[in-house]
Residue, then its C-alpha position, 0 to 999 in steps of 0.5 A: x926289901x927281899x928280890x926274889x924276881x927282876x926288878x926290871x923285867x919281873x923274871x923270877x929268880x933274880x936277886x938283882x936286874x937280870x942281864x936283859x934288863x942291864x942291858x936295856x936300862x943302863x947299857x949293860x952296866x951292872x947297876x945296883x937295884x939299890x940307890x946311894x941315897x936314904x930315903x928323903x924322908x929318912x934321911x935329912x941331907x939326902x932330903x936337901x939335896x932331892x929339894x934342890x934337883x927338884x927345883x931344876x927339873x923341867x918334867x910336868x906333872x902332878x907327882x915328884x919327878x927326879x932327875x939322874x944320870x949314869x955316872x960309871x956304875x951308879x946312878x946319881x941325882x943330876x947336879x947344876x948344868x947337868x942332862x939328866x938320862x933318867x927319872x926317878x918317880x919316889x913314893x906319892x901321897x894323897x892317894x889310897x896305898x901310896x906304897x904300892x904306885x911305884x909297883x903298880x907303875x912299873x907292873x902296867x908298863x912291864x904288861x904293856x910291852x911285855x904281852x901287848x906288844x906296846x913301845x914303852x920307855x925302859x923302865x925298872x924298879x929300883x930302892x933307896x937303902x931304907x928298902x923303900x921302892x920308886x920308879x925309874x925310867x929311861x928318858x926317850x928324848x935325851x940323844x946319846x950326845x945329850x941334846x933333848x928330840x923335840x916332843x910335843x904333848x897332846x895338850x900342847x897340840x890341841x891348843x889346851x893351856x892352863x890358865x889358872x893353875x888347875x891340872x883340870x884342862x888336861x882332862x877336857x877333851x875327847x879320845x875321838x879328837x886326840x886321834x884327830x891330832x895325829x892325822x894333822x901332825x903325823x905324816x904316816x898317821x895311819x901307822x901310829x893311829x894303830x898305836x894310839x888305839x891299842x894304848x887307849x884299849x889297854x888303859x881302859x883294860x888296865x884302868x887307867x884312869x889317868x890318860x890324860x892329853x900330857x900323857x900322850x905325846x910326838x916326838x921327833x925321829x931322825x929323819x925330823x919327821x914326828x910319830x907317836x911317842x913310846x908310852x909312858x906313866x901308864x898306870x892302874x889307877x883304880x887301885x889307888x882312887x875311885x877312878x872313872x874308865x877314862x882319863x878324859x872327860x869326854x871318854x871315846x867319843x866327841x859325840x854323845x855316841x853310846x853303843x847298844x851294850x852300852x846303853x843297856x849295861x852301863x859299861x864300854x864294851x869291845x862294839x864301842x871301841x870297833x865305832x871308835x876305831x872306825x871313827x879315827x880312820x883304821x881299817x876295817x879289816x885291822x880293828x878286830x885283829x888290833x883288839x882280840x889280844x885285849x878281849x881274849x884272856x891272856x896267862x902272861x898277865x897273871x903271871x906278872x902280876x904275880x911276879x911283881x912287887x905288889x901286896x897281895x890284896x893289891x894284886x888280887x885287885x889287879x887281877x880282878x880288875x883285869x878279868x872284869x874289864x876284858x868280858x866287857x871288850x868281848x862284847 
């Protein structure tokens, strides 16, 4: 794999992590861009050793999650007893272009912070010494001493379990009633109620249509209060499956409300996200302020999504999917 941007904060010219991104991901340390591992599907004794850090992890979720942590310089898998600090998210399957999800992750979180301003978890790309690209992030729950903040999902808070093994119950619900978790949760509600309209317009910008209640979370602070958690597994779903606009069923409302664009042509416009930020208790002189950056076309898009570790038709249909998305908010 040829670097020729950073891996971590997509800045051309960089061979390796630039030194912003060492400092936000490894304390500085200069970590290298490739892991100590084959593939697991390259390689047969790596393969044993991911099987078993797999089997110890405790992270829901339908993609393979693994579990590592900064020894010196490098990173390893964790072994028995260990606290791992990082996630390593290695290629999936079953999907259209399953190479490009690690790209295409660590893209939409990079856009995320980078031009919307969004909290994230820290976050990089990194490669097996086959060239072959995964995801890493920077564990937000983990304490420096190694006791894990306490974090609650959203399914967790809304009382949805499963109860027969389908992932489906964490698609049942509405954006209208997860806000509603937060004002009975969070005593500055009104702070991260802001937050949580601004995630919820950029994964409608960004299609991601995997925004489901175990991908939005609280997590305890210092003082043991509890706010919304930095984002995460934000993702351009589209690219990779014929997605719908949202990750839950009910989509904005718990109504049947439809705005009047709406009605007329069959796509959420930037009026039913005004209805719905009134709805959820923002103010209405702070809606438009919150929602112009997404409406209005931003150069710093293109330019990561450039930048990024995507194929070329797989940014092209980033970008196309962006553009469309953004008129639909200007109305």
């Amino acid at each position: 794999m040829e670097i020729k941007t950073d891996p971590g904060m997509l800045a051309p010219g960089f061979a390796t992590y630039s030194p912003l991104s060492l400092r936000r991901l490894f304390g500085g340390k200069a970590v290298s861009h490739i892991l100590p591992y084959a593939s697991p599907d390259k390689n047969e004794k790596d393969a044993e050793i991911f099987l078993e850090n797999r089997k110890r992890i405790s992270i829901s979720g339908v993609q393979e999650k693994l579990s590592m942590i900064l020894v010196g310089k490098t990173l390893r898998l964790t072994e028995k007893g260990e606290q791992g600090t990082y996630l390593l998210k290695p290629i999936p399957r079953d999907v259209k272009f399953p190479g490009q999800v690690p790209a295409n992750e660590h893209l939409t979180m990079q856009i995320s912070r980078q031009v919307y301003g969004i909290q994230t978890a820290e976050n990089a790309l990194i490669f097996f010494q086959s060239g072959e690209p995964a995801y890493l992030t920077l564990r937000f729950d983990v304490r420096p001493e190694g006791k894990k903040w306490r974090m609650e999902d959203f399914a967790s808070l809304s009382g949805k379990i499963s109860a027969d093994g389908s992932p489906d119950y964490k698609y049942d619900y509405d954006y209208e009633s997860a806000a509603a978790l937060i004002r009975q949760f969070v005593p500055a509600w009104r702070v991260e109620m802001e937050k949580f309209f601004s995630l919820v317009v950029f994964n409608y910008l960004f299609s991601n249509g995997d925004a489901h209640l175990k991908n939005f979370s609280l997590i305890e602070t210092a003082h043991g209060d509890f706010v919304l958690s930095p984002a995460y597994d934000l993702l351009n779903t589209k690219i990779h499956v014929n997605d719908v606009d949202f990750g839950l069923n009910g989509g904005l409302f718990a109504d049947d409300y439809e705005s009047t664009y709406r009605r007329n042509h069959g796509h959420v416009a930037g009026s039913d996200f005004r209805e719905f930020a009134q709805r959820i208790g923002i103010q209405e002189k702070r809606v438009d302020k919150l929602l112009l950056p997404f409406a209005q076309k931003q150069d710093q898009v293109e330019t990561l999504i450039e930048n990024s570790y995507l194929l070329s038709a797989q940014k092209k249909t980033y970008l196309l999917n962006y553009n469309r998305k953004r008129k639909f908010l200007s109305h």
